[in-house]
N, C-alpha and C positions, 0 to 999 in steps of 0.2 A: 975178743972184740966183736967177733962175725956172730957170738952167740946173742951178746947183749944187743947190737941192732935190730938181731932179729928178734928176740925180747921185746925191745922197745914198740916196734915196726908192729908187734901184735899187740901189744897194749894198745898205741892210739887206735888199730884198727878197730877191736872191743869200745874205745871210749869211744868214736866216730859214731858206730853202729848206736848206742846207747842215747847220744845226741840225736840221731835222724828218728830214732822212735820217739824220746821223750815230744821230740819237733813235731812230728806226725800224730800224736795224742793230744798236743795243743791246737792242731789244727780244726781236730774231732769238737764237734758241738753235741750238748747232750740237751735235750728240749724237755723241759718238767710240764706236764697235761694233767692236770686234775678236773673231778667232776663229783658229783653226788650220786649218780648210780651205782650199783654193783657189780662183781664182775661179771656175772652171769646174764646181762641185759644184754640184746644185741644191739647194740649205741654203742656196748663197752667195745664190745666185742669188733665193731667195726673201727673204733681207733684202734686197738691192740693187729687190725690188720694194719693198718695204718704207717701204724710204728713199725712193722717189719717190711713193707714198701718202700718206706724212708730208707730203712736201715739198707736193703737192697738197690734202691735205684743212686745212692752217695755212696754208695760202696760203704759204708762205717762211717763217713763224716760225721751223719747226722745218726743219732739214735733220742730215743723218747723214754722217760720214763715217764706212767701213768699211777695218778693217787685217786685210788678209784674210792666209792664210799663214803664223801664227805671228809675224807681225814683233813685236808686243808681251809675246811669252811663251806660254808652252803652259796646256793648260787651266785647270788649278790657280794660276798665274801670272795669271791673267785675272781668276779668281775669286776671288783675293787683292786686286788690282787695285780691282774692284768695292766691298771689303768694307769701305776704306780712304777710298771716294769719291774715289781717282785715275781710275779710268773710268767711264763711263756705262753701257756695256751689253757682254754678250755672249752667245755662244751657244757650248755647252757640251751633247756627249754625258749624259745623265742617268747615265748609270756617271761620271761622273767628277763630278757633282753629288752623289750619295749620299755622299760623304764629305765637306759641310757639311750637308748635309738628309738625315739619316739615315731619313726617310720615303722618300725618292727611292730605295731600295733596293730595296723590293718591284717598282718596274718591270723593271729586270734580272734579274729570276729568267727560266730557261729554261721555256719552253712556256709560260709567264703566261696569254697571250694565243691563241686558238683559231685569230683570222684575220685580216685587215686591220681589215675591217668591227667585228669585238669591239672592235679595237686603237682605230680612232676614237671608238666609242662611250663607251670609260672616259675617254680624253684628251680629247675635248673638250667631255663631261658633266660634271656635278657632281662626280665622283671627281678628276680631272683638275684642276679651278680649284681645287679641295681641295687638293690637291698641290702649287699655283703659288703657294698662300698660305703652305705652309710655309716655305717659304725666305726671308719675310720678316723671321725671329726670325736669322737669322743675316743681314739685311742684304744678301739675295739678293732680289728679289721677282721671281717668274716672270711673265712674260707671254703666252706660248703656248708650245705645244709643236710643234715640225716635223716632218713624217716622215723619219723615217732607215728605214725599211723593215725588214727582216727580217736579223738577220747567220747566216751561215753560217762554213764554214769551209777555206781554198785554201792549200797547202801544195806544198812544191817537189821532192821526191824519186815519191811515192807518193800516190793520192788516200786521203782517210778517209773512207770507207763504211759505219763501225761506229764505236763507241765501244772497241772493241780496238786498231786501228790508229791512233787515240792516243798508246796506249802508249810510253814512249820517246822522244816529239816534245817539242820546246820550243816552246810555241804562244804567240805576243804576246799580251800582256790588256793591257786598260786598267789605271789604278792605282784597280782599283775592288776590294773583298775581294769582289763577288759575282761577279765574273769568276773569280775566282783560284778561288774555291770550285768556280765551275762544269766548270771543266778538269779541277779534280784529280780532281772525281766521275767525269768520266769517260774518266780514268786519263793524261791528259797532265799533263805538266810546266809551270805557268804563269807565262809571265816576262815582267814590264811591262816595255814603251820604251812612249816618247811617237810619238804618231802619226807625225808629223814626221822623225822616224830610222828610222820602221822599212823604208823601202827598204834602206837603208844594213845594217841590223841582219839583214834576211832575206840579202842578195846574200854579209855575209860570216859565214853561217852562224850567228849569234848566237841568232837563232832558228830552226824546221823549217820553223812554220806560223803562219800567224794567221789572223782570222776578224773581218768584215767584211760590207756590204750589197755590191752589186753597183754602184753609182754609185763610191764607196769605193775599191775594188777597182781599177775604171779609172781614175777620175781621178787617185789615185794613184801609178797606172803600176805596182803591184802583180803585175800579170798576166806584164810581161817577165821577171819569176823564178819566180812560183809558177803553175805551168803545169797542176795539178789544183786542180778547185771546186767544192765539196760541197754542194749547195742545202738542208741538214739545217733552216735558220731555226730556230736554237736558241734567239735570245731578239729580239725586238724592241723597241729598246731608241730609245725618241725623244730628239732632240735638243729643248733647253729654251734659250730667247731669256729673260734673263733683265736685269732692270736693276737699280742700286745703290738701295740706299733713300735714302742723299744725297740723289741727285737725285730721284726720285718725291716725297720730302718737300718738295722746292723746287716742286715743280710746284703749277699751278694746277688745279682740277676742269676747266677746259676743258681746257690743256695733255695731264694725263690720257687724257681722253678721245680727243682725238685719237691720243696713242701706241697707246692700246690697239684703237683702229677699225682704224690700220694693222699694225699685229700680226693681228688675229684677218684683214683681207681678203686679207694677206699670206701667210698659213694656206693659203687655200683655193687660192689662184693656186701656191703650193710644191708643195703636192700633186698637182696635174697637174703639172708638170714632175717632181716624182720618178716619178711612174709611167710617164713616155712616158720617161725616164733608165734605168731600172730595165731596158726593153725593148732601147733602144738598147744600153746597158752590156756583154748578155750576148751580143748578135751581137758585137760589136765585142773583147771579149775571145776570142770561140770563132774570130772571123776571124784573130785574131792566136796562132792558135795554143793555147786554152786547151781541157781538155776541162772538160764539166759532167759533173757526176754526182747524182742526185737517191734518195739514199741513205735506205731506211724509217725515220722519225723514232721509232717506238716503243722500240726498243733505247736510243735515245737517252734519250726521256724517260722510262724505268724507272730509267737512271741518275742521273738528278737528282731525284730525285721526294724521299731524304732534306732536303734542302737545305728544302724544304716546312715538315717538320716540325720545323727548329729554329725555327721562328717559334712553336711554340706558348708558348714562354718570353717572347713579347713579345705580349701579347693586343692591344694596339691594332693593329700590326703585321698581325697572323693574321687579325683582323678585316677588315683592308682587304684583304687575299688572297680571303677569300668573298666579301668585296661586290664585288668585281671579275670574281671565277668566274660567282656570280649574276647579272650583267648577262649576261655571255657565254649563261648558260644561258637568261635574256627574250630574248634575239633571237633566237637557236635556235629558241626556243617559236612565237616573233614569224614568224619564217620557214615553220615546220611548218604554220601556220595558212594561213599566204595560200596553198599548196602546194595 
């Protein structure tokens, strides 16, 4: 009788144990993050830190898995995706955001931004969290923004060194209208593909030119065709990590917290690798054949500079264009002083 108690006595302790795991695996949240880059971009690369932050600072709660590539749909497809509560999260050019968060606009305007330094200051200052909380009305809610660096513009026949030689080209845009606006001002033809085609789209002439960061550019493989690269930085335009309100509404204030600790430390760690990428990108494209060209941006931004003043028919809008200039113009000040 003493054997089988004790028999028994180890069974339930076996099934006990099998219960408090199966419980403890229910507990566990797995977060699905898709995007159209590859994995070799450091965008990708800053949420793949991201994911193991998560994973480290919940102890295992939370883990991510990421569909990097397009496999789930292009950007708009994602962020349809999201708005449905079919996925958790993704990360999305802010030109291709501007068209659910019509705030998200004023960031793709050309020359916005003065210099890197300006550019971190609005993004990830109070202007910035501003901007992350709009997209909560459409069931976007932001979480940080990544650096996507500076886009330029690299083109296959002839480099463009003005806003003349434009002219005549069919140049990729996102499906964003402040791209389309921004080409036409200065004087090119603007014709969306999705990220994802447009090797395919440049090789068989569909487009001249498009216009890109330099990480982009390379990991793309961009460079094998478009053999001129115009360092103009016309607009600086961040990528935005963005999650469904579904899920944030499910979440607990702890849960929260830790998304958003590995979001903001995942920031910081992206950012060093986009700038040591950025280095690496333009040896690596000029090795294989590409030339740079570092073309005077004033010609440029005399041509954009209307684009400016249709915002005065949207004064919230216009407003956040000066509060944005005004910052640029305190650290200028900020800098003058300690000089």
């Amino acid at each position: 009788m003493r054997i089988k108690n004790k028999w028994i006595g180890f069974v339930l302790v076996v099934f006990s144990t099998c219960l408090l795991s199966c419980a403890n695996k229910k507990e566990g949240r797995v977060l699905k993050l898709a995007h159209e880059l590859n994995e070799t971009h450091p965008v990708h690369i800053g949420m793949v830190e991201m994911a193991r932050l998560l994973d480290e600072i919940s102890e295992g709660a939370f883990t991510m898995e990421i569909y990097a590539n397009g496999q789930l749909g292009k950007e708009r497809d994602l962020l349809e995706l999201l708005q449905i509560g079919s996925l958790d999260m993704t990360k999305v050019s802010a030109g291709a955001l501007e068209n659910f968060v019509p705030e998200i606009k004023v960031l793709t305007l050309p020359y916005l931004f003065r210099d890197s330094a300006h550019a971190a200051g609005v993004l990830q200052g109070a202007i910035g969290k501003k901007l992350l909380m709009k997209g909560s009305n459409y069931k976007l809610r932001g979480l940080c923004f990544f650096d996507a660096g500076s886009r330029s513009f690299y083109s296959k026949d002839a480099p463009i060194q003005s806003p003349e030689e434009l002219a005549g080209l069919k140049v990729r845009v996102m499906n964003s209208q402040s791209a389309f606006d921004m080409v036409s001002a200065l004087g090119g033809t603007p014709t969306p593909v999705s990220f994802g085609e447009l090797y395919t789209a440049l090789q068989q002439g569909v487009v001249d030119a498009a216009e890109n960061n330099p990480p982009s550019f390379y990991t793309s493989r961009h460079y094998e065709i478009c053999k001129h690269y115009s360092i103009d930085e016309h607009t600086t335009i961040p990528d935005v990590l963005i999650v469904s309100t579904y899920l944030w509404n499910r979440l607990t204030d702890q849960q929260k917290e830790w998304l958003q600790e590995a979001a903001d430390r995942a920031v910081i760690y992206q950012k060093q690798v986009w700038a040591k990428s950025v280095a690496e990108s333009l040896e690596k494209v000029k090795a294989a054949g590409v030339t740079i060209y570092y073309p005077e941006k004033l010609p440029f931004q005399v041509k954009v500079e209307p684009l400016y003043e249709q915002y005065q028919s949207e004064p919230e809008l216009y407003q956040l264009i000066k509060d944005i200039d005004a910052i640029g113009q305190t650290l200028k000040t900020e800098e003058e002083d300690e000089k």
